[in-house]
Every structure is written in C-alpha cells, then in structure tokens.
N, C-alpha and C positions, 0 to 999 in steps of 0.2 A: 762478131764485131759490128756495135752499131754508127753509122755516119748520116751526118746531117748534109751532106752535099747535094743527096741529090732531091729534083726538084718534087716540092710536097705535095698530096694532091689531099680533095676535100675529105672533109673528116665525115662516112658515114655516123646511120646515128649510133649505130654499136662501138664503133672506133671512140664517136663522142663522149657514151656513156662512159668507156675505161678510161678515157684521157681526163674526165670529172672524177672518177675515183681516184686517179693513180695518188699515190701519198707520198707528202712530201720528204722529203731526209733531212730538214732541219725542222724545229719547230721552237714553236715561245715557252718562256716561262711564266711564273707569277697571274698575276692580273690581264697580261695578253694573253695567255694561254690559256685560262677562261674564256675570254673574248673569243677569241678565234675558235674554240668549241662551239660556242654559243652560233655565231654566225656563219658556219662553213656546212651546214645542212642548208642555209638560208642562202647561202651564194650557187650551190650546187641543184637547187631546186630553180632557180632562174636561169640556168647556164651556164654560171662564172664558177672560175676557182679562186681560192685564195693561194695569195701569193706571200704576204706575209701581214701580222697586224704587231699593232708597234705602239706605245706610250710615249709622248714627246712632250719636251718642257721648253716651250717655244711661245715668248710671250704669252702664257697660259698654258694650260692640258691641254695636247691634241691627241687624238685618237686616230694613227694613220693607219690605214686596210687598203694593203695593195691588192687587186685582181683582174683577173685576167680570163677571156673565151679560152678555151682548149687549143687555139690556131695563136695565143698570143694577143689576140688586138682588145680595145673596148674601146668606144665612142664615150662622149659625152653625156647622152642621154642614159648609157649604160649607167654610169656616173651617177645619174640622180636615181635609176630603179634600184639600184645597191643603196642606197642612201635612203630612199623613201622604204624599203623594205628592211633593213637592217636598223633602222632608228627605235621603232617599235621594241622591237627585241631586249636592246641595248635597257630602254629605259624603264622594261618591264624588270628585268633582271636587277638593274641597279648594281652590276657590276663595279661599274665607275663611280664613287660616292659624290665628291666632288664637280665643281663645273668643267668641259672638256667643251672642244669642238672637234668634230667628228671629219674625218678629211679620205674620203676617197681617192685612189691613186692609181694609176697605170703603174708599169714593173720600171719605165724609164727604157732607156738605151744600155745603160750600164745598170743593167737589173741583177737582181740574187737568181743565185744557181739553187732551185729549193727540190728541183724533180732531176729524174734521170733524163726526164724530155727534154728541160731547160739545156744539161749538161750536150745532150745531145745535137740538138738544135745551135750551138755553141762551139761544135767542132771548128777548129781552125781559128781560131779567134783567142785574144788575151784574158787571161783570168787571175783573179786573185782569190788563191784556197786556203783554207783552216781548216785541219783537223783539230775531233775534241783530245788525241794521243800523238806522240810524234811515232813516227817509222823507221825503220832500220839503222837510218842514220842520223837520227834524233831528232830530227826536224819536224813540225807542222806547222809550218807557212811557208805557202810556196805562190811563186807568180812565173806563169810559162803560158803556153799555147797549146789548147788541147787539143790532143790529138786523135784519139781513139776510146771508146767505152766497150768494156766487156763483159759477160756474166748476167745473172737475169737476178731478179728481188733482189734480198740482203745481200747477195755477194756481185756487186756490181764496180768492178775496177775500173779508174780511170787513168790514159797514158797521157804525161802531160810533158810538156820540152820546154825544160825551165828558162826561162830569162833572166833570172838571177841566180843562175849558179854561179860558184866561185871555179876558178880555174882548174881545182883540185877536185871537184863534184860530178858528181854523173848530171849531164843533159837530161836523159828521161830518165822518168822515174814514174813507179804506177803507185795510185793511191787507193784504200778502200773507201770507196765513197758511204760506207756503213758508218763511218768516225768524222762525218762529212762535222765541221762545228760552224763554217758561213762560206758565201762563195758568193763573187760575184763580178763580173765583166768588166773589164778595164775597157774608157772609152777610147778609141784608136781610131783613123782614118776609113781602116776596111770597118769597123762596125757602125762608124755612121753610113759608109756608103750603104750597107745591106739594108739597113734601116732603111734610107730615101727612099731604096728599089724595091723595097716589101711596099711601103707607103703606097706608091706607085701603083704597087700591081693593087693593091688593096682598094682604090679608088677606081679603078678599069671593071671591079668586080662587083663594084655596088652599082645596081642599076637604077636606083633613086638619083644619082648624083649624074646621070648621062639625060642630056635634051630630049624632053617631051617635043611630041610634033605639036602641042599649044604654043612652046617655048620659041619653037622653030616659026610659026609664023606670026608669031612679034614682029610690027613695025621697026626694022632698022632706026627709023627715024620720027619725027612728029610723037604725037598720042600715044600712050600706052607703051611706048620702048623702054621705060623701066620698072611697068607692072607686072609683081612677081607674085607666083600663089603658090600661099601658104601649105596646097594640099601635097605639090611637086617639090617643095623646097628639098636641097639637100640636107640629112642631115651630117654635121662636121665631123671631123675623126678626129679623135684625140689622138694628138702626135704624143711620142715616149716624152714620159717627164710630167704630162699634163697633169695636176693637181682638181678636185672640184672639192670646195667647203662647204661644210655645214653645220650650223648650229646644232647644240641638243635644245631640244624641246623646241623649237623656233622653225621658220624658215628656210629655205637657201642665203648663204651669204653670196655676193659676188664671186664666182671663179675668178680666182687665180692661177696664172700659171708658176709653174717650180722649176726648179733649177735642176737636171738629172741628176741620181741618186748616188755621187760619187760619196763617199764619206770620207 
C-alpha cells in the first residue's frame, strides 16, 4: 500500500531519473498527442515532465503544455527554458499549421491526476475520476477522497470514499487506475492549506532567496537602502495556477496570471 503522508525527502538523481521516466496513465489524442511526443524527450532532457498538452480556442489557438520538476514545483524562469526550448521544435515540425500562442503552465492547485505519483501524493484529499469503462456497478464517474493505492505497473488499484454516493451505494469502492480516462483535484480548504505550506517550505529551501551578508549590511537608512543586485536577486516561484505566454515565432508576451484549472 502506497501513502503520501509521510514526509518526502529529496529526490536522489536515480530516484530523479524514474520519477522523469515514470508514464503517464492518461494521454492526448489527435494533434496533442503529436505534440506531446514531440516535446516530452525535450522536457525530460531539461528536468521537467509533462503534465499534459492541450489545444484551446481561447480568443485564438493556444497551445497549453502543463509541466512540472519530479518534486511538483516550476518557477518562472523554468517557464521561459520550456518555452525557449520547445518553440524551436514546435516550428521545425509544423505540427500546428495555423497561428497559436504557445502557453506554458504549472499543474495549478486542482491539477490532473496523470501518474501513479500524482494519485499518490494526493492521498486524503478530494478528487474527481473517470474511467474509460464503468465497474461493477456500472459507474465511471466518481468524486470521493482517496484513500489508499495498491499494486505496481498496469495493475495499480485505487481505494477511493466516495462523496457522492447515494444512500443505497457502497462508500468505498476500488478502481483500476489502468481505465484511468481523466482525474483531477477538487479545490477544498485542506488542499489550499498544503499548498501554502509546501510554498513555504519551498522558499525556506531555496538559498538564493535568503540574505546575502552584502544584503545584510545595507544602510537601514540614507544612501543605498534600496540598492538591490541583480547577481543575489531572488528568483520568484510560481505559485499553482501561474500561466507564462508566448508567441510563436515572436517574443515573450507579458505573463499572465490564470485562474486554477477547475473546469
């Protein structure tokens, strides 16, 4: 039985390497799923995974590519290496015939369940699942609290305690996460809170963002109390949700931020 409770420690680089392999259990179709062939050697060669990539008709084509480090996090500037490296690709290919703009994204707070990690990592917490078949009792869609994962590869069961059962229905119920069709985090109270407090520790851990002893003996007052250098600056974390855009063929546009990925 695997549980995400208890507390996670750093990812050696072997641990890293399978956490960059592990595969996902949903994936795209059509024209995404090109794409995401296309750029998921090129996310895995910089560090990241893909999370998911997505076609959207959103005052225009956009092309959103959710990823993420093997620990969950990406910054900003991760942001623009995914961007500056996967554009190339994109327009070598010519996948996309059409104008698009290209939209990198974090997984959000209420992210897709795409690995057994996510499911994992997710224990105790609200979800919403789809299978591609229903089960026993004819169902596949279910919203409960998971609880428990079991099984290793393809036969990987999850125990989940439904929140919307009928009074007549079983509470738990296990599902084969092999039929997994989309999944994804209902946002709730406890899963902002864990979020703050990952945030938190996530910022305690980066030692760029903690006072240089130049920082420390800045003038309180007078001259120079708000000369900052560029070499020590921190850089910012993208909080869940955060969006960065970009043109094809062009530029960076302005970041935006998004609204989390409830749908």
């Amino acid at each position: 039985m695997q549980d995400a409770r208890n507390t996670p420690t750093p990812l050696t680089a072997q641990h890293n390497k399978a956490a960059l392999d592990e595969a996902r259990l949903v994936t795209e179709t059509g024209v995404a799923a090109r794409v995401a062939h296309l750029i998921d050697p090129v996310l895995k060669q910089l560090g990241f995974r893909l999370v998911r990539a997505r076609l959207l008709q959103q005052n225009g084509q956009i092309l959103q590519i959710m990823a993420e480090r093997p620990d969950g996090t990406i910054t900003i500037e991760d942001c623009e290496e995914i961007s500056q490296a996967v554009s190339p690709e994109l327009d070598v290919s010519d996948l996309i015939t059409s104008e698009y703009r290209l939209e990198i994204s974090s997984p959000g707070v209420d992210r897709p369940l795409v690995r057994v990690s996510d499911f994992v990592r997710a224990v105790d917490h609200e979800a919403r699942i789809e299978l591609t078949q229903p089960i026993e009792n004819g169902r596949k869609r279910f919203r409960g609290l998971i609880r428990a994962l079991e099984g290793e590869g393809d036969n990987v069961f999850l125990t989940l305690e439904r929140t919307d059962a009928r009074p007549d229905e079983k509470t738990l119920v296990t599902l084969p996460l092999r039929h997994l069709d989309e999944a994804k985090l209902m946002l709730t109270e406890a899963l902002i809170r864990q979020s703050l407090r990952a945030g938190k520790l996530q910022q305690t851990e980066h030692p760029e963002q903690t006072q240089t002893p130049e920082e420390s003996e800045r003038p309180r007052r007078g001259p120079g109390r708000f000369r900052t250098d560029a070499k020590t600056k921190a850089k910012p974390l993208t909080p869940a949700g955060i969006q960065r855009s970009f043109k094809k063929g062009g530029g960076p546009t302005k970041p935006r931020a998004a609204n989390s990925e409830g749908e």
